[in-house]
Backbone bond lengths (Angstrom), bond angles and torsions (degrees), N, CA, C in turn:
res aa  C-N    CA-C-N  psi(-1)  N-CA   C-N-CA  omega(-1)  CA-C   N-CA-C  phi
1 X - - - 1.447 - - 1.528 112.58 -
2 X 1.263 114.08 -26.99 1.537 111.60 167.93 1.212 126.19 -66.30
3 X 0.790 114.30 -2.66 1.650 142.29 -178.36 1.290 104.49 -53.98
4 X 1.678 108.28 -76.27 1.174 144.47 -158.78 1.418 112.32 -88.12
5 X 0.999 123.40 -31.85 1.440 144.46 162.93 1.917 100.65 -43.41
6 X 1.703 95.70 -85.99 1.501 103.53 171.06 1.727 113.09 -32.97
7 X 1.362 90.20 -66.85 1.829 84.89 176.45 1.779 131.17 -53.19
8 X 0.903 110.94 0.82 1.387 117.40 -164.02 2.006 78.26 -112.31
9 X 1.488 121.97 -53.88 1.415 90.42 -177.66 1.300 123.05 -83.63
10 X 1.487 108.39 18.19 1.876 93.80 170.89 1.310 109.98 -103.25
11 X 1.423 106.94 -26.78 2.034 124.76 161.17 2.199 85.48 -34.07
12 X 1.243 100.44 -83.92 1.219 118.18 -179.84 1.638 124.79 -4.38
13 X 1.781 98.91 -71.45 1.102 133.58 -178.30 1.583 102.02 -52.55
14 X 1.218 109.12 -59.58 1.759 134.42 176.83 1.591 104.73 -45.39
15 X 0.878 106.06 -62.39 1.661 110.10 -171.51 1.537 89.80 -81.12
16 X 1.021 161.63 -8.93 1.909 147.23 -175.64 1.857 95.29 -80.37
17 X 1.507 106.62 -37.72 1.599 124.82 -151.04 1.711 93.04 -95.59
18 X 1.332 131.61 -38.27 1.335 116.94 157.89 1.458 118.40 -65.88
19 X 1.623 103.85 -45.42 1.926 78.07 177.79 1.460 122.45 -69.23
20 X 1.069 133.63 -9.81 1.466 137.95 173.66 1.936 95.23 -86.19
21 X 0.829 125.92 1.96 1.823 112.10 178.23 1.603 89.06 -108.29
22 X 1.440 118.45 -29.75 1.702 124.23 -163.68 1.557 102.40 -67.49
23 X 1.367 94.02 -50.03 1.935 116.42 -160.38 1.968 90.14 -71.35
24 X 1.439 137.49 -30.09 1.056 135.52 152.47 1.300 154.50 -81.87
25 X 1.671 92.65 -0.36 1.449 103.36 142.26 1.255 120.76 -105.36
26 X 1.493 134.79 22.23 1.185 123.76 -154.68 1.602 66.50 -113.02
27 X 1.161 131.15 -59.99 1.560 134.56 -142.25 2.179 84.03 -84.17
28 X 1.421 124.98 1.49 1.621 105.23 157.24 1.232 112.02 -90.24
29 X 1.373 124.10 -24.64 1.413 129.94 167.12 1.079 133.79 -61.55
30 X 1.518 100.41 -37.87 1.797 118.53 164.42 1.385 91.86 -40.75
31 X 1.455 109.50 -82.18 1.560 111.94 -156.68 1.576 122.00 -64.68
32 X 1.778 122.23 -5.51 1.092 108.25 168.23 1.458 110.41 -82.68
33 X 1.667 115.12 -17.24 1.593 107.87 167.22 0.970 136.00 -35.85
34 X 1.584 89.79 -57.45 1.872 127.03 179.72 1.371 99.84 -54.09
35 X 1.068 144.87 -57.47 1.136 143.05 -155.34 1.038 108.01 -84.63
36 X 1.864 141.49 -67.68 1.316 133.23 128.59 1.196 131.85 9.71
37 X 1.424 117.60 -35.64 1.612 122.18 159.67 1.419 127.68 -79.92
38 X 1.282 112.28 -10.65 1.668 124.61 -157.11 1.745 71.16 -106.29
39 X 0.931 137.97 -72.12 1.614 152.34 -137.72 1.450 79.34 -55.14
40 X 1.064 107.81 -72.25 1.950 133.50 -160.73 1.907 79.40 -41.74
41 X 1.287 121.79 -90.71 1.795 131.19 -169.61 1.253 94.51 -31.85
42 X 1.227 131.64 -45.58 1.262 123.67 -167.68 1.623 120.89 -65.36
43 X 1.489 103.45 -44.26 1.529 125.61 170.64 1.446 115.56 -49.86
44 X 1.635 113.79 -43.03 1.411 128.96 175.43 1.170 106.01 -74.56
45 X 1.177 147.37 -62.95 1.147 112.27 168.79 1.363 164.41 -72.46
46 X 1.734 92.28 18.55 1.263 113.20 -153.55 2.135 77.06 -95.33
47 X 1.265 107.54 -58.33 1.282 131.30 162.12 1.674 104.34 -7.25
48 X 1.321 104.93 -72.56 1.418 121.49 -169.33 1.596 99.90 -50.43
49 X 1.387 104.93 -62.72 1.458 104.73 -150.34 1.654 102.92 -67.68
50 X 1.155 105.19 -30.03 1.649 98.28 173.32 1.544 105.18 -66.54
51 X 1.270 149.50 -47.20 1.612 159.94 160.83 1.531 90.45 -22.74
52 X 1.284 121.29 -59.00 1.512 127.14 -175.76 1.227 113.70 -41.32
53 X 1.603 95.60 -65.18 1.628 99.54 -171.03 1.385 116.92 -83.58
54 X 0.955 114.21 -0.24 1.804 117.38 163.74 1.367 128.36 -66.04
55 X 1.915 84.48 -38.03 1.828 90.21 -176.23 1.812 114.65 -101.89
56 X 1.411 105.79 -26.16 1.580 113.32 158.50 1.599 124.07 -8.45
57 X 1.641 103.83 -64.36 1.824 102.16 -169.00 1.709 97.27 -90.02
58 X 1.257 138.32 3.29 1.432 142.51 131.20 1.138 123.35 -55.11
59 X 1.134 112.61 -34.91 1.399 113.21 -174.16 1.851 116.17 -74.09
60 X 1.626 94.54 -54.44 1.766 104.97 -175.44 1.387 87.81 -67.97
61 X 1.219 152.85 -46.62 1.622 132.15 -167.56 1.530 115.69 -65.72
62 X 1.139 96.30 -19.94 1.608 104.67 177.63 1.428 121.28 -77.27
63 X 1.646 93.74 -53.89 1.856 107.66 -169.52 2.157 87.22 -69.80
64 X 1.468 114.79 -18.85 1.981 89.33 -165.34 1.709 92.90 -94.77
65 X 1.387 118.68 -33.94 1.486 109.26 171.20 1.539 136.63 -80.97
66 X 1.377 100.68 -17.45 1.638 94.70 171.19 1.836 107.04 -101.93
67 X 1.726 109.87 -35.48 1.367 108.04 163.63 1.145 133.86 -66.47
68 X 1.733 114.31 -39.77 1.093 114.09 -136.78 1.438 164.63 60.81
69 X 1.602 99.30 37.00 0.986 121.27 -155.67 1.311 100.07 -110.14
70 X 1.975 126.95 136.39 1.020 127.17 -153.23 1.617 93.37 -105.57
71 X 1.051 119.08 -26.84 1.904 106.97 -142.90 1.748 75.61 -142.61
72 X 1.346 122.14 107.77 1.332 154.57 177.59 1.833 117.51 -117.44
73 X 1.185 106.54 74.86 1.420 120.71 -178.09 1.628 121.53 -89.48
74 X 1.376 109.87 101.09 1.657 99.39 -170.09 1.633 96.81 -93.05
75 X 1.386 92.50 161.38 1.850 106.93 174.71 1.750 120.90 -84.27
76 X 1.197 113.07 136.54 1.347 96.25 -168.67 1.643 83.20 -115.72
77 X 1.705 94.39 175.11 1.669 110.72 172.55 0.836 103.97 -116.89
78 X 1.434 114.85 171.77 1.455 104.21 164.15 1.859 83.94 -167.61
79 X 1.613 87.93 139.53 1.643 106.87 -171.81 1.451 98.75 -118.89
80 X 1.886 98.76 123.32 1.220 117.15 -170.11 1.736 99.29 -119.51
81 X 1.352 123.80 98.40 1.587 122.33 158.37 1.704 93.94 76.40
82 X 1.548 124.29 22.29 1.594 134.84 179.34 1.032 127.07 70.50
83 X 1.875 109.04 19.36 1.438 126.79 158.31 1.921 112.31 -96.96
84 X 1.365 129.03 139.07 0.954 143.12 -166.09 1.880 108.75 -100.58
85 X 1.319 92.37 105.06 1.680 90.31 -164.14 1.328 99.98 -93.96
């Protein structure tokens, strides 16, 4: 019976030492998510703002010839240190 005893605490030992290797790759994965998510937001808006400026000089020929609109002022952003001024 000592046998089995011993074996049951190195089974033990074995499985304590994978969940502590599991629980530390789970929390490197966390953070390649995290980061993977910022990349991804980042991509989108990079996306957008080119969409912007594609459709912009469509846009003022449109709004002064079908509106008539003289003075067409678009808003710009501008990202300072990942604050939006």
């Amino acid at each position: 019976m000592a046998t089995n005893a011993d074996q049951v605490w190195e089974l033990l030992a074995q499985l304590v030492e994978s969940q502590a290797q599991l629980t530390e790759s789970q929390k490197e994965t966390d953070l390649q998510i995290k980061e993977l998510g910022k990349q991804i937001g980042g991509l989108g808006n990079k996306f957008g703002s080119f969409t912007e400026g594609l459709a912009l000089p469509s846009m003022q020929t449109i709004l002064r010839e079908q509106f008539g609109m003289e003075i067409i002022s678009p808003s710009v952003r501008v990202k300072n240190r990942q604050m939006v001024l």
